[in-house]
DRENDO-1510 file (C-alpha; in Angstrom, 1 decimal, always signed):
<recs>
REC; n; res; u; v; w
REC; 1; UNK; +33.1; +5.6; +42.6 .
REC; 2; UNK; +35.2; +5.3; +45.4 .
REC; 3; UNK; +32.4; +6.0; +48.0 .
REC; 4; UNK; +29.9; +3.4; +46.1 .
REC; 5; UNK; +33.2; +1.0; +46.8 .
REC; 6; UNK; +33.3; +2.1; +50.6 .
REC; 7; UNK; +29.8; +1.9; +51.1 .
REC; 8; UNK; +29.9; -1.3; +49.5 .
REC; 9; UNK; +32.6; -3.0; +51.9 .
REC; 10; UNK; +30.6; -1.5; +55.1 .
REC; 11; UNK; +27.6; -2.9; +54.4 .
REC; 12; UNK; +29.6; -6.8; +53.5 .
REC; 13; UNK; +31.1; -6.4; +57.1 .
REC; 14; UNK; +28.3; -5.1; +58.9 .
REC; 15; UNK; +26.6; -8.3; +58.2 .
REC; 16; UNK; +26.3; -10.7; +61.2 .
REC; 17; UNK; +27.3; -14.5; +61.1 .
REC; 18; UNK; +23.9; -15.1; +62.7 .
REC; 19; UNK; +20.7; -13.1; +62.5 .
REC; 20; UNK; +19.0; -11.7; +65.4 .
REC; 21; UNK; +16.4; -14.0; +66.4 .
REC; 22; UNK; +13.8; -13.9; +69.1 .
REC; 23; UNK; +14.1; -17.8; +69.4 .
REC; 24; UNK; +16.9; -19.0; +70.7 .
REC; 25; UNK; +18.1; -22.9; +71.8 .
REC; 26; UNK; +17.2; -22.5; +75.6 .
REC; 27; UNK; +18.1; -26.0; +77.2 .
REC; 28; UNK; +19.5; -29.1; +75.8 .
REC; 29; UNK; +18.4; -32.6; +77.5 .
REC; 30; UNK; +21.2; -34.3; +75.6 .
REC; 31; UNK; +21.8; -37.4; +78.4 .
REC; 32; UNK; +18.1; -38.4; +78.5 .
REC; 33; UNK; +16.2; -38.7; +81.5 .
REC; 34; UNK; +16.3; -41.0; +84.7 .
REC; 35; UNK; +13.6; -43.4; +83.1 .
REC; 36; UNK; +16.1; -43.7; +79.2 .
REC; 37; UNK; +19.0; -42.3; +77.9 .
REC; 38; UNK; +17.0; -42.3; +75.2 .
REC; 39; UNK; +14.6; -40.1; +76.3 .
REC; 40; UNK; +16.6; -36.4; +74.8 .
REC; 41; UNK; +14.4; -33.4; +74.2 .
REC; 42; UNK; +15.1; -29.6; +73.2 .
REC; 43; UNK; +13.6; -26.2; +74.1 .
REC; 44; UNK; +13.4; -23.8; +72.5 .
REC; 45; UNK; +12.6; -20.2; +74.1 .
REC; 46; UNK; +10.9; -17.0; +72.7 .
REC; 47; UNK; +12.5; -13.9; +73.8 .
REC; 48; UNK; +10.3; -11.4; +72.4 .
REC; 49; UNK; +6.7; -9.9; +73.4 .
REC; 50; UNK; +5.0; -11.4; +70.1 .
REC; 51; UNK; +4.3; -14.8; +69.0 .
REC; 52; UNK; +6.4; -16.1; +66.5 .
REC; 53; UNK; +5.6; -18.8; +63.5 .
REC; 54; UNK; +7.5; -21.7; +63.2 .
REC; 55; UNK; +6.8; -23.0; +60.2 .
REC; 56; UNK; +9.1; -24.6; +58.0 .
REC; 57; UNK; +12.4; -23.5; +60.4 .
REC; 58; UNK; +14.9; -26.0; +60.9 .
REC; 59; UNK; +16.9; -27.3; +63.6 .
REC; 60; UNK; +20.1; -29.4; +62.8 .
REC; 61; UNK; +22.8; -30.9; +63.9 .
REC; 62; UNK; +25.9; -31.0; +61.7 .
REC; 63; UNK; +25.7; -34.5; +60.8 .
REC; 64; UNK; +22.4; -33.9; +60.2 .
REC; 65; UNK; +20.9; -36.4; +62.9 .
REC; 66; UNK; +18.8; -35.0; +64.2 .
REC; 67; UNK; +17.2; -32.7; +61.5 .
REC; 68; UNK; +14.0; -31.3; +62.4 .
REC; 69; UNK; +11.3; -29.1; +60.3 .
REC; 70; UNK; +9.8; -27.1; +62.8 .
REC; 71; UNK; +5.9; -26.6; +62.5 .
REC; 72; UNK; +3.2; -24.8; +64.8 .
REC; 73; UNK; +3.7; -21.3; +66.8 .
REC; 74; UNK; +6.3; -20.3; +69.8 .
REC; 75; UNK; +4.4; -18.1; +72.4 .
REC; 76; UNK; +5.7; -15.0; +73.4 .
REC; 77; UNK; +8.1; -15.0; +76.0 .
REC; 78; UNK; +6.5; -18.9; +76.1 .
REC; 79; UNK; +8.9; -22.4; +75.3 .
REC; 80; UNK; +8.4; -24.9; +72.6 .
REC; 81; UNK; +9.3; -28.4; +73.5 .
REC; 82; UNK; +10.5; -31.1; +71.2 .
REC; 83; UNK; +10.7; -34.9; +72.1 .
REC; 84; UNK; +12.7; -37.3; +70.8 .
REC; 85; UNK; +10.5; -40.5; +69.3 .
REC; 86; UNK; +7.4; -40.1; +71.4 .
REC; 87; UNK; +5.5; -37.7; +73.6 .
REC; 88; UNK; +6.5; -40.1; +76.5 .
REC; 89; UNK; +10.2; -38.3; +76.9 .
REC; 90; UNK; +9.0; -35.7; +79.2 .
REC; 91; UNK; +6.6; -37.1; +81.4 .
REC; 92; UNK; +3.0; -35.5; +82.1 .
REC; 93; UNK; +4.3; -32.5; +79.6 .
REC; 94; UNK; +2.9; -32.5; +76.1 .
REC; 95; UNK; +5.7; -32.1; +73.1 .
REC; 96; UNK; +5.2; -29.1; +70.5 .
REC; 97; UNK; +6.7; -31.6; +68.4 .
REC; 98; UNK; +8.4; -35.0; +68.3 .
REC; 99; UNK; +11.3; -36.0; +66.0 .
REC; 100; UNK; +14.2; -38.8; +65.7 .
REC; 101; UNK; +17.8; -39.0; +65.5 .
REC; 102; UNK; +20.0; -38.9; +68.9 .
REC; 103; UNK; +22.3; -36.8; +70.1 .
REC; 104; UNK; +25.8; -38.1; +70.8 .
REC; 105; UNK; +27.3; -37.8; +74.4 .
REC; 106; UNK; +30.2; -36.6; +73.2 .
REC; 107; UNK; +29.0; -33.2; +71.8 .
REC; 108; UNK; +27.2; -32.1; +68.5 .
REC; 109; UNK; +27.3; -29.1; +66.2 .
REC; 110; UNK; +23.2; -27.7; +66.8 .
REC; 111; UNK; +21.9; -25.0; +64.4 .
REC; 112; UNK; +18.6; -23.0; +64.2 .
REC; 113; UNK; +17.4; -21.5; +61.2 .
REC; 114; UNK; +14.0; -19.8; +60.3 .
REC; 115; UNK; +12.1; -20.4; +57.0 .
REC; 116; UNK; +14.1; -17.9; +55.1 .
REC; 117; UNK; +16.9; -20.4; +55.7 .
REC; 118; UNK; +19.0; -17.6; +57.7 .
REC; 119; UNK; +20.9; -18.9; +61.0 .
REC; 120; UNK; +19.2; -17.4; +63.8 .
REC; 121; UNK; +20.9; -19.1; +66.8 .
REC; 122; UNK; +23.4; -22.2; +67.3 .
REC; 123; UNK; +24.8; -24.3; +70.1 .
REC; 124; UNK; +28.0; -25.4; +68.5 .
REC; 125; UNK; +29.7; -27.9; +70.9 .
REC; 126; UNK; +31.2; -30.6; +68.8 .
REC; 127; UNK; +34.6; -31.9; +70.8 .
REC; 128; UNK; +32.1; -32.0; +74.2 .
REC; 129; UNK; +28.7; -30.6; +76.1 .
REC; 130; UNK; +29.8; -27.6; +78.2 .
REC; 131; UNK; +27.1; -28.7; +80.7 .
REC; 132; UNK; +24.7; -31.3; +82.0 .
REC; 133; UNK; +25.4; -34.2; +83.4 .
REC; 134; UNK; +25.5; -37.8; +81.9 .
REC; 135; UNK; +24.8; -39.6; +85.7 .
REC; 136; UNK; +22.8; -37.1; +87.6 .
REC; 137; UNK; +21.0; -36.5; +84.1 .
REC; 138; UNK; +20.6; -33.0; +85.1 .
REC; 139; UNK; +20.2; -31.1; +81.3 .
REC; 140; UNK; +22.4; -28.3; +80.3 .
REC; 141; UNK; +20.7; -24.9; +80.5 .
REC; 142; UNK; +21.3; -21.6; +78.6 .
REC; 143; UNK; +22.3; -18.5; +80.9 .
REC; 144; UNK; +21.5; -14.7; +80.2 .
REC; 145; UNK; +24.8; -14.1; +79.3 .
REC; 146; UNK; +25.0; -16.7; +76.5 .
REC; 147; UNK; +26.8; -19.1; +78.6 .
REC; 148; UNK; +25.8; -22.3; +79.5 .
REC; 149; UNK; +25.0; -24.0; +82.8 .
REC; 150; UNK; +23.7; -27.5; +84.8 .
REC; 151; UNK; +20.3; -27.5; +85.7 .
REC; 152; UNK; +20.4; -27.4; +89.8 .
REC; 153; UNK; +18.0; -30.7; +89.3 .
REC; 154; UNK; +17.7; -33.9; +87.4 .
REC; 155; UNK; +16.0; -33.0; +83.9 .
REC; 156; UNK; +15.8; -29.8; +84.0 .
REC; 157; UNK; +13.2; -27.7; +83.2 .
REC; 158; UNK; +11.1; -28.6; +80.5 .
REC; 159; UNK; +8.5; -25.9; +79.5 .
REC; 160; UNK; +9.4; -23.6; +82.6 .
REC; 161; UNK; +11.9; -21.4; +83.5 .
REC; 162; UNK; +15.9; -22.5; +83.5 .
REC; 163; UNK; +16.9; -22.6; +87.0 .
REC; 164; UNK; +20.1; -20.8; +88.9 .
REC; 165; UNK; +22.2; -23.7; +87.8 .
REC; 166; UNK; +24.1; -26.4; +90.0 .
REC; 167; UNK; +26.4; -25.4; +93.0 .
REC; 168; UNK; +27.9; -29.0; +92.7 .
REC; 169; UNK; +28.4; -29.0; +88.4 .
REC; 170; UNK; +30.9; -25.8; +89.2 .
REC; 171; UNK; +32.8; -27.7; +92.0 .
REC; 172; UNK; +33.3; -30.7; +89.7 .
REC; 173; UNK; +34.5; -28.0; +87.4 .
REC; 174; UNK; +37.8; -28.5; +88.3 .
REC; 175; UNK; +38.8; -32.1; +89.1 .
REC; 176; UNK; +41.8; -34.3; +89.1 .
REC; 177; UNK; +44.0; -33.9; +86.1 .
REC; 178; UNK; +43.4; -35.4; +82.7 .
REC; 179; UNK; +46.0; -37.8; +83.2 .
REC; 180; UNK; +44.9; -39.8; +86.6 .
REC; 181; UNK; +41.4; -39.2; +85.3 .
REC; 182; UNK; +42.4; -41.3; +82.1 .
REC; 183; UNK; +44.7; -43.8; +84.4 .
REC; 184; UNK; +41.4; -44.6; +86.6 .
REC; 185; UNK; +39.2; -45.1; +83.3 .
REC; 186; UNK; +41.8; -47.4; +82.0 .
REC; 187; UNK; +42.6; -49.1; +84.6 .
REC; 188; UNK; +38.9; -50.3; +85.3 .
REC; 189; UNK; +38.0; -54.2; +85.1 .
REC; 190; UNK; +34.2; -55.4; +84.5 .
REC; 191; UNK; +33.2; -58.5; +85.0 .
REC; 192; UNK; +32.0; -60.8; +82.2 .
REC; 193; UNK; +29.6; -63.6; +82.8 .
REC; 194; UNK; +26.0; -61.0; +81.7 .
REC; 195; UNK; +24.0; -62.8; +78.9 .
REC; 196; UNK; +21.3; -62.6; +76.7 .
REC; 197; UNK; +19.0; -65.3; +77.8 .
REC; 198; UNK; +15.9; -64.7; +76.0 .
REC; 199; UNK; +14.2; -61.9; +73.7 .
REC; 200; UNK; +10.0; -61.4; +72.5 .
REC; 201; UNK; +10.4; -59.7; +69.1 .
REC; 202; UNK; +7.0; -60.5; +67.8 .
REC; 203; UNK; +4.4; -60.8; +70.8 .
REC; 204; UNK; +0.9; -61.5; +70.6 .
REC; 205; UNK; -0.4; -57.6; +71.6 .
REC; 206; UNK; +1.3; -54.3; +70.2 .
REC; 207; UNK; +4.8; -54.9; +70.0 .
REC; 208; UNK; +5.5; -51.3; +71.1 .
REC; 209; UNK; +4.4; -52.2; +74.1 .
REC; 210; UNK; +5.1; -56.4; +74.4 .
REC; 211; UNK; +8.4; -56.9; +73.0 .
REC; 212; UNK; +10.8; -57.6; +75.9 .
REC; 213; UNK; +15.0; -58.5; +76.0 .
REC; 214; UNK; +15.7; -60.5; +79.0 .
REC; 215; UNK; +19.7; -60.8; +80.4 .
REC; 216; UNK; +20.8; -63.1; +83.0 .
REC; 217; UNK; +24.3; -62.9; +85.0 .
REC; 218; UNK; +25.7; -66.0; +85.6 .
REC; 219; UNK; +28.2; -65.2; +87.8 .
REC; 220; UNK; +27.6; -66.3; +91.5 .
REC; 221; UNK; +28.4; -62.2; +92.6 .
REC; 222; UNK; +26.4; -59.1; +91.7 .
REC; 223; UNK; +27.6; -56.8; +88.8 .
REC; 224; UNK; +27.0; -53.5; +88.7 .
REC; 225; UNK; +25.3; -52.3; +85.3 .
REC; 226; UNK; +25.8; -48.7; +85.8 .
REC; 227; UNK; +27.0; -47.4; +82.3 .
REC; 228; UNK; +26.4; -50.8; +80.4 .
REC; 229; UNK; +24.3; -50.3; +77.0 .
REC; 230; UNK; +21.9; -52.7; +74.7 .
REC; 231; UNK; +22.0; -51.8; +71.3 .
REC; 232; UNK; +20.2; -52.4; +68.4 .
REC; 233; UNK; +22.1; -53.4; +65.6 .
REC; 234; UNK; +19.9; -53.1; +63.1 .
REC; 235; UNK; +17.4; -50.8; +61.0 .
REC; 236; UNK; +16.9; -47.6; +63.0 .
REC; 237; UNK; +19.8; -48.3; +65.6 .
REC; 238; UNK; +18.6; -47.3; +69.1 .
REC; 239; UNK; +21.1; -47.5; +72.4 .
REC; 240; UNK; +20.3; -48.4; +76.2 .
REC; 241; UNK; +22.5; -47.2; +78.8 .
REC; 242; UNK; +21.9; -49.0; +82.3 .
REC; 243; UNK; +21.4; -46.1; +84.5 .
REC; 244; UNK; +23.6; -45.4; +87.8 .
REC; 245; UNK; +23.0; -47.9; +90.7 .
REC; 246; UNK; +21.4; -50.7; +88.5 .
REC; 247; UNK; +22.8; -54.1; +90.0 .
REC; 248; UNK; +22.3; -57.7; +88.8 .
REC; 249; UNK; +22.5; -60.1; +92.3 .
REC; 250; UNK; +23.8; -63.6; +91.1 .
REC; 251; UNK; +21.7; -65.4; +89.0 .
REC; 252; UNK; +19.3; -63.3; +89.1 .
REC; 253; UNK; +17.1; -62.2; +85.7 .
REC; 254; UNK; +16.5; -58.7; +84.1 .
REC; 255; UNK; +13.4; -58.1; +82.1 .
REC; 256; UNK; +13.4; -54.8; +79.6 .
REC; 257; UNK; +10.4; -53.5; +78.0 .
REC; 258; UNK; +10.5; -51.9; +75.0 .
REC; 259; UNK; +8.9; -48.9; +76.2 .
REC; 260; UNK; +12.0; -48.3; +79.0 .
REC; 261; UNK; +14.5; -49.0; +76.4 .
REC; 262; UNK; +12.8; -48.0; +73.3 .
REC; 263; UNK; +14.5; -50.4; +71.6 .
REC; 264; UNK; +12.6; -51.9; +68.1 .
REC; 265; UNK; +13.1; -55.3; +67.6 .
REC; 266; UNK; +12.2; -56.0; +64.1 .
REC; 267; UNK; +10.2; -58.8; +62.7 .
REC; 268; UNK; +12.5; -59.6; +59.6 .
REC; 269; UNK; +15.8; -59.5; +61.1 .
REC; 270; UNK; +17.7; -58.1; +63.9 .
REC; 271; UNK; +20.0; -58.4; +66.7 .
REC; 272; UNK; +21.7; -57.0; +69.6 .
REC; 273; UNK; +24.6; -56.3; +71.5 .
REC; 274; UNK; +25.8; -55.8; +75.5 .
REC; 275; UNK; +28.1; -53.5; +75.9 .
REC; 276; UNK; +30.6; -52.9; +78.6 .
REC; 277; UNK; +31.0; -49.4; +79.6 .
REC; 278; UNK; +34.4; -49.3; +78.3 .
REC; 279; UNK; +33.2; -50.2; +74.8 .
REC; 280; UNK; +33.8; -54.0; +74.5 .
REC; 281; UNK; +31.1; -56.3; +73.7 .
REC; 282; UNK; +30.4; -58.9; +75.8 .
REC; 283; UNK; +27.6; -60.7; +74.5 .
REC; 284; UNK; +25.5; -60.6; +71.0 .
REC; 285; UNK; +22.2; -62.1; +69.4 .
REC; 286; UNK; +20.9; -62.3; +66.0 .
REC; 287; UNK; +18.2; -64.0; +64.7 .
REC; 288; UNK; +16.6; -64.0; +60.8 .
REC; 289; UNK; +12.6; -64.0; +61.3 .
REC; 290; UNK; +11.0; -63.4; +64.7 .
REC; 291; UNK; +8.4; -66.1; +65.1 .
REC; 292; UNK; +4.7; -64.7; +65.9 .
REC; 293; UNK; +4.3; -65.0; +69.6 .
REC; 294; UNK; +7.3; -66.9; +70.3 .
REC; 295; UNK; +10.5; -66.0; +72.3 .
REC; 296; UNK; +13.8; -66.9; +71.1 .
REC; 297; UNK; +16.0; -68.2; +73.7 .
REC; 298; UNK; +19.5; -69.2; +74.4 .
REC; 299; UNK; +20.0; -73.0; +76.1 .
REC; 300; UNK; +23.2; -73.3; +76.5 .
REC; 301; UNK; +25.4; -72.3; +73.3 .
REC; 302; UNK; +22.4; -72.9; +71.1 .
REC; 303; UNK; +19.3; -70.4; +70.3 .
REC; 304; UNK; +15.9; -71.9; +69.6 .
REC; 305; UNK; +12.1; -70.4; +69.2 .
REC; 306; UNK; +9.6; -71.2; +71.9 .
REC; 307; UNK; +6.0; -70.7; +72.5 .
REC; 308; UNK; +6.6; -70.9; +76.2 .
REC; 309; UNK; +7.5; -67.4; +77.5 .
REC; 310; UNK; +9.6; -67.4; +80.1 .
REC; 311; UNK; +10.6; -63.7; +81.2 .
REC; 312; UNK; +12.5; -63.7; +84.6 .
REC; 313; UNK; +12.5; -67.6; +84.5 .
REC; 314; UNK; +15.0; -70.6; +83.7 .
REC; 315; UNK; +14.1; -70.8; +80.0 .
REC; 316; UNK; +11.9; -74.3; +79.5 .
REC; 317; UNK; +13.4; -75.5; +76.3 .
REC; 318; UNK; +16.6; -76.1; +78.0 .
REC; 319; UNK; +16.1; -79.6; +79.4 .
REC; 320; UNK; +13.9; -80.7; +75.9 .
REC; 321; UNK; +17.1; -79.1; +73.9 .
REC; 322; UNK; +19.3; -81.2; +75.9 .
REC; 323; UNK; +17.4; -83.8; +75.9 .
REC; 324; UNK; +17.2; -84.0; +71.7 .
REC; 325; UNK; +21.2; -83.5; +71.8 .
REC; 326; UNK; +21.6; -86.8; +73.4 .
REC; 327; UNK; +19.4; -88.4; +71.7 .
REC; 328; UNK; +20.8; -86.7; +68.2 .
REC; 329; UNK; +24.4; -88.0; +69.4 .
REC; 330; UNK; +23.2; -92.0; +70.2 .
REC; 331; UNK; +21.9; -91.9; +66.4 .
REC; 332; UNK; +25.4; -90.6; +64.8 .
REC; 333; UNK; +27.3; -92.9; +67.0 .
REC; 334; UNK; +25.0; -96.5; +65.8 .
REC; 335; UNK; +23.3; -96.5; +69.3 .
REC; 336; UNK; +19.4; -97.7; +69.3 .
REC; 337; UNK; +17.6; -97.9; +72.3 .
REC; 338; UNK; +15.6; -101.2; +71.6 .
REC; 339; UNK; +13.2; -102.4; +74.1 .
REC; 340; UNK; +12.3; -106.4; +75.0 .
REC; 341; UNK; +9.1; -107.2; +75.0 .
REC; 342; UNK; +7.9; -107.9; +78.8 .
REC; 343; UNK; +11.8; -107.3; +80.1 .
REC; 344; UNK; +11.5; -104.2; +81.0 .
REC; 345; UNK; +15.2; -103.3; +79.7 .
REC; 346; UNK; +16.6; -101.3; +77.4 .
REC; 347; UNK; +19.6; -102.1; +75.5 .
REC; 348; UNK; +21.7; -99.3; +73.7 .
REC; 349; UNK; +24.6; -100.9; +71.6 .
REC; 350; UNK; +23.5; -101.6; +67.9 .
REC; 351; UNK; +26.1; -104.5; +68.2 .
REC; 352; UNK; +24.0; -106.3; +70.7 .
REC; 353; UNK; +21.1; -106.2; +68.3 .
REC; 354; UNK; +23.3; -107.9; +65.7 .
REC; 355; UNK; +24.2; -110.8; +68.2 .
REC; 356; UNK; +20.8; -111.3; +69.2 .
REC; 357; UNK; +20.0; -111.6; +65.5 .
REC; 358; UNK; +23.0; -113.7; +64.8 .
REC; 359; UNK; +21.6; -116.1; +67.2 .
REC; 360; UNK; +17.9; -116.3; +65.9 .
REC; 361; UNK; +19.2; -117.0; +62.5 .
REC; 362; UNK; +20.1; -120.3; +62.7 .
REC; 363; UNK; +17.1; -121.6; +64.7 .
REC; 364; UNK; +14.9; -119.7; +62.6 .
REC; 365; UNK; +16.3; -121.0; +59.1 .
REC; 366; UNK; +16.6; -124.9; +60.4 .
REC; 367; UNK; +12.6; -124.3; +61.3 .
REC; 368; UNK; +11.9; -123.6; +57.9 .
REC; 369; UNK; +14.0; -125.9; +56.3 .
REC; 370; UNK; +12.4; -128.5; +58.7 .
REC; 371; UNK; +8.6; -127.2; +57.7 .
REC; 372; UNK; +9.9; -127.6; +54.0 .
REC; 373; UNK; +11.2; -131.0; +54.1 .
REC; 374; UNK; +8.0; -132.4; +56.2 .
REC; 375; UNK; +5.9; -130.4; +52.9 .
REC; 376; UNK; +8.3; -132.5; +50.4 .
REC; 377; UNK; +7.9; -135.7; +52.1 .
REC; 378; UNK; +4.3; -135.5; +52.5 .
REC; 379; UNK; +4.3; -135.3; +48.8 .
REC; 380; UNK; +6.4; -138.3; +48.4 .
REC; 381; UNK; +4.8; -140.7; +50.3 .
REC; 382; UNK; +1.0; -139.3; +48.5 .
REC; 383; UNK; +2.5; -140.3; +45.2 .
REC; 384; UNK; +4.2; -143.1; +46.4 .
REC; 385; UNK; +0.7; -144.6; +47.6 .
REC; 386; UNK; -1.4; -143.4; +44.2 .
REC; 387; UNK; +1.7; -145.3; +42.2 .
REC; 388; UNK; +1.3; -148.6; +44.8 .
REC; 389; UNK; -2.5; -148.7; +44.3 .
REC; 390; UNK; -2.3; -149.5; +40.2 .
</recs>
């Protein structure tokens, strides 16, 4: 009895946390690429001689977004790519599969499991990403020794072999402590003054590829976007971070594709917010029911649908919206524009109109009485003259 018992407890502990697994989580692309944050992908990696079916395995993070069913075969000692949304992430490289759901900058929980539901490998980095970098958008790399790395370039290396890492991600390995690090965050200013000036929701062509969000800096200086983010706010909520170096020169438009921001504007209803790099929003638009073919744009406080695209361009409907304000306001406030016939002049007060037709009146009611009495006397003197002639 006491050796079943033994034998029993050895085999409980001899049990691994994870399963040995030929696959493993090879490289993470959790910052996106140069072209879109947006643009995240995973690799996986097939450590073994044989090629391995994927079917029905699952990669998940924690909060389950994303949660992927993995489908298809891993080559041996080959890579199997997934994209996130399209097969457009990794450019002139085709995905093994694509999937939704982002990862978060800040870190996630990632686990692998293979169709017996056993965990065969995991990447558990919830409080923050031990690698890669958010500016340089170099990805983070696994290493032989289970450690991970920066790739020595910007996005890695999808489908190939992880490189020997970045000389400069160690150096920045150590840099000033926490505390001035947090003082020099805190103590940045942005500027305001960066609009939404006009937005395509529902073009004529595909909107995948048409629908457009235009912003506009009013300020008379440049501002540097570097960090700012567009976000959708609703249905499947999708973020655009500006990357490094983008500048906005004074007055000056910015026209964003949907297929650089892969933001979806939806037909139904939808809006979107511009987002400081420290978190605070600085401008938002919403609108109900995107107008086929029309833009919706902003003239002065006021937002108003227009079938005269303007992208990069003072928005036209400005001067007709003005226009119809004044107009709106001479109405409320008794003013008629009223035009004299062969003058050439246009009078505005409703109070002139009044005198003018105060002074008509009395001319006009003295002709009529005149036209009556001449009518009454007529008929007078006829009867008069029949009466005289018996």
């Amino acid at each position: 009895m006491f050796f079943k018992l033994s034998f029993l407890i050895i085999i409980c502990f001899s049990i691994p946390l994870v399963v040995s697994s030929n696959v493993v989580i090879n490289e993470i692309s959790w910052m996106g690429t140069t072209t879109s944050s947006n643009d995240e992908w995973i690799e996986l990696y097939n450590t073994s001689d044989n090629d391995i079916n994927l079917d029905k395995w699952i990669l998940k993070a924690e909060d389950k977004s994303p949660k992927i069913e993995l489908s298809g075969k891993i080559p041996a000692k080959g890579f199997y790519l997934l994209e996130r949304t399209d097969d457009t992430t990794v450019a002139g490289i085709t995905a093994d599969l694509i999937y939704t759901g982002a990862l978060n900058n800040t870190g996630e929980n990632l686990s692998l499991y293979d169709n017996s539901g056993n965990l065969t490998d995991k990447a558990y980095f919830s409080d923050e990403w031990p690698a890669g970098n958010n500016e340089t958008k170099q990805t983070m790399e696994k290493k032989e020794s289970e450690n991970w790395q920066t790739s020595q370039n910007p996005e890695g290396t999808p489908k190939a072999k992880n490189s020997s890492g970045s000389q400069e991600k160690s150096a920045q390995v150590k840099p000033l402590p926490d505390v001035e690090v947090k003082s020099q965050q805190s103590s940045e200013v942005y500027p305001g003054g960066v609009i939404f000036k006009e937005i395509l929701p529902s073009p004529e062509g595909p909107d995948a590829e048409n629908e457009w969000i235009e912003i506009f800096n009013q300020n008379n200086f440049e501002v540097d976007l570097s960090g700012w983010k567009i976000k959708d706010i609703e249905g499947r909520v999708t973020t655009y971070t500006f990357l490094a170096g983008t500048k906005l020169s004074s007055k000056e438009y910015l026209v964003l594709f949907r297929p650089t921001t892969k933001i979806t504007l939806n037909n139904d209803k939808d809006g979107l917010n511009l987002i400081k790099p420290n978190n605070e929003i600085i401008d938002s638009v919403k609108y109900e029911k995107a107008k086929k073919g029309q833009s919706y744009n902003k003239a002065e406080s006021n937002w108003f649908w227009s079938s005269d695209l303007t992208p990069g361009k003072e928005n036209s409907i400005k001067k007709q919206e003005t226009e119809n304000k004044k107009d709106n306001k001479l109405t409320e406030t008794g003013f008629q524009p009223i035009e004299l016939a062969g003058a050439g002049v246009k009078l505005t007060e409703s109070s002139n109109q009044q005198t003018k037709a105060k002074k008509l009146s009395p001319f006009l009611i003295a002709f009529i009485i005149s036209i009556f009495s001449g009518i009454v006397i007529i008929i007078l003197k006829k009867e008069l003259s029949e009466k005289s002639s018996f």
